[in-house]
N, C-alpha and C positions, 0 to 999 in steps of 0.2 A: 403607750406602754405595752410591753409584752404579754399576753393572757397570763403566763406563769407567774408573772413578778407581779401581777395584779392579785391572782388566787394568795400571793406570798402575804400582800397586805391586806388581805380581807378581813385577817382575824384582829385587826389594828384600825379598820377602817372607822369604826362610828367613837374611835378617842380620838381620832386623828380629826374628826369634821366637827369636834366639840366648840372649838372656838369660831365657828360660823354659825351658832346657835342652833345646831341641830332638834335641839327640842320643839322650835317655833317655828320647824316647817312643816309639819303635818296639819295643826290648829291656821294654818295661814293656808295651807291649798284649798284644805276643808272649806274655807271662809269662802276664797274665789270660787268653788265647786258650787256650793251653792249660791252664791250673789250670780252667776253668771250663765250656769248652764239650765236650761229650757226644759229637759229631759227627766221627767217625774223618775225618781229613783236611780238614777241613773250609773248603769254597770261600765266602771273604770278600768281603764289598763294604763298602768306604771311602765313606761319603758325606760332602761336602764335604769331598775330599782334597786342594784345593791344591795346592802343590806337589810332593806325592807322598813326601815324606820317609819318612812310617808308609808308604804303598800300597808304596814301594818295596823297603824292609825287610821288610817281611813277605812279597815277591815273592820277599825274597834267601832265607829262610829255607824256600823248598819249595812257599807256598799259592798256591793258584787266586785272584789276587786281581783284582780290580774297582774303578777308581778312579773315581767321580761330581763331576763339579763343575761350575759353574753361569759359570765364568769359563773361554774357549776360552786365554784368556795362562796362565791356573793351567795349564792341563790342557797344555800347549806344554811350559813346562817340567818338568812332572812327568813326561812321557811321555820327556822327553829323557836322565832321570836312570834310567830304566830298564832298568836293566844285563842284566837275565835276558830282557827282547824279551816275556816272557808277558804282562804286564798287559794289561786290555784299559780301554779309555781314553772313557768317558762323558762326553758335557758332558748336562744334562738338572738340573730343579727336584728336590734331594733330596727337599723335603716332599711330593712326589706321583710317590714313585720306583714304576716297573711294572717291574722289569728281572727277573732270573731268581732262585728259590728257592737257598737258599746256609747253612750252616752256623751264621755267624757276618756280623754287619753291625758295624761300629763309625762314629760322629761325636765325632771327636776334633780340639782345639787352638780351643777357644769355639766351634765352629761353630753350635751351637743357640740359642745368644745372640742371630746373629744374624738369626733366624727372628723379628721382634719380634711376631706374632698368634700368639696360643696355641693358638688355632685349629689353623694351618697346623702347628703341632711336634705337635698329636693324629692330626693326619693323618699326618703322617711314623711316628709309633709304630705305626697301623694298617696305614702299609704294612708296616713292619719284620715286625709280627708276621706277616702274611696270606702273606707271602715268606720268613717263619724257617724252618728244617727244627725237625721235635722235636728236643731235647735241646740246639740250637743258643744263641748266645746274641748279646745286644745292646749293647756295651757304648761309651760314652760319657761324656764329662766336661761340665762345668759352672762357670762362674767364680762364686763365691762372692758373701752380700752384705757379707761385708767385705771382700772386693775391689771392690766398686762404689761402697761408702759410705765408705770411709775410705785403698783404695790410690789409686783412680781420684777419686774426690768432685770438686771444683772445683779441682781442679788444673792446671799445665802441665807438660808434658813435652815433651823433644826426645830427637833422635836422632841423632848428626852421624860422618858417614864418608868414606873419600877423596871416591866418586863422586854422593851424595847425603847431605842434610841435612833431617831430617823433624821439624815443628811441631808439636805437640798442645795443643790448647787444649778440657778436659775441662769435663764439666757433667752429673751425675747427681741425676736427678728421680727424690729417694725415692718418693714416693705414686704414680707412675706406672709406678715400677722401668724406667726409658729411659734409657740413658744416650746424651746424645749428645757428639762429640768431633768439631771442627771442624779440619781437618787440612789444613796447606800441604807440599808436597815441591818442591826445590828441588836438579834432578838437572844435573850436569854435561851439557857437552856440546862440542859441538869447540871451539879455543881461548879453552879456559877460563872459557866462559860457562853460565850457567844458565838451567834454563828451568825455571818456576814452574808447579805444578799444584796445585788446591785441589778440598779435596774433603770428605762426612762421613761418619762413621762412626757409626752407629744400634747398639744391640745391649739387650738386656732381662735385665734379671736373672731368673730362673725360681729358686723356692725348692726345697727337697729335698721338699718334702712336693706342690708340683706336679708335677713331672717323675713321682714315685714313683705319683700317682693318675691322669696319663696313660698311664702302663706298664701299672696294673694294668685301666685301663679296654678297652686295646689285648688284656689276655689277656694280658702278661707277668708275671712275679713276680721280686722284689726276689732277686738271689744274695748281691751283699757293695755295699757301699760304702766307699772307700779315699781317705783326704787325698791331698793331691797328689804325685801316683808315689811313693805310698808301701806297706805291707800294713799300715796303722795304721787304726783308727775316724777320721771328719771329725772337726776340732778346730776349736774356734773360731779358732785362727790359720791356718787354712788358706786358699790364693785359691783352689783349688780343688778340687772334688769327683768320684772316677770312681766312675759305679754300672755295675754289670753285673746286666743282666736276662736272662732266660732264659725258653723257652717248654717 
């Protein structure tokens, strides 16, 4: 997607993520943060944190956290939702993060998806690791390929609310693993008219067996792998997948 048609839905973004249970991803990383990572107190950094839902949550629960994103409207209202004042508030390219050595890193809510060069998500691992502390850890999720090929595949979807009305017109290219989704928003505005914005959304499927050979080529190792916000092994019905890697 284009930065601009991105900033366009930022101000729609955390209705839009409502029916992926946004609320049960912050008490669920929190869980892994602490089950997994080594690191007495340990200061996290959010890459691609959007609009701050997890950065925020995990600010409320006590950490030193750090939220990265590459959309100055994402980081507007994330910053705005930050009730504790500590966050510190990055715009800057995750896959080529230089910021400061820290505990614990998470990319969480598709973010890696949509890195579509494989390239650039080894480079992101490399920095992860080169900035990990020992015993720290990395953890991130991943949308499924049955969530590409069979929830997502050629389909449409919409989305329809008082103040906006959002279009999807879906298309996933197995052999290339791209899916692309061709998007109109159609947002209220003063008496009663709409103003129309188009836009697409790119993102790539990545399998569990690449992600898992960029971790370990980066110097991480595999800790658990969990269906979606669950403490289960991945299941074939799952849309997605969180791994936690560790150094």
């Amino acid at each position: 997607m284009d930065d601009s048609f991105y900033d366009i839905l930022a101000g729609h973004y955390d209705d839009l993520q409502m029916n992926s249970d946004s609320g049960s991803w912050g008490p669920y990383i929190y869980g892994l943060i602490t089950e997994f990572c080594k690191v007495s107190d340990p200061a996290v950094t959010d890459l691609g944190c959007g609009t701050g839902v997890i950065t925020n949550f995990l600010a409320s629960k006590g950490l030193k956290v750090t939220g990265v994103d590459l959309s100055p409207d994402m980081l507007a209202i994330a910053s705005s939702g930050d009730e504790t004042g500590t966050v510190t508030w990055l715009c800057a390219d995750i896959t080529s993060y230089e910021g400061d050595s820290c505990g614990c890193f998470i990319s969480t809510m598709d973010t890696i998806g949509h890195i579509l060069d494989p390239d650039d998500l080894a480079k992101m691992f490399t920095s992860v690791s080169d900035l990990l502390d020992e015993g720290g850890v990395f953890i991130l999720d991943a949308t499924t390929r049955k969530h590409f090929e069979k929830t997502l595949g050629d389909n449409v979807f919409y989305e329809d609310y008082d103040d906006f009305t959002l279009l999807w017109v879906n298309h996933y290219d197995k052999e290339e693993k791209i899916n692309h989704a061709e998007l109109t928003l159609f947002e209220l505005c003063e008496d009663y008219l709409y103003e129309r914005y188009d836009g697409e959304l790119t993102a790539r499927c990545y399998y569990p067996e690449e992600i898992e050979a960029m971790a370990i080529k980066a110097g991480l190792k595999t800790l658990a792998m969990f269906g979606d916000l669950n403490s289960e092994q991945p299941s074939e019905s799952d849309e997605r997948i969180f791994y936690v890697f560790g150094k």
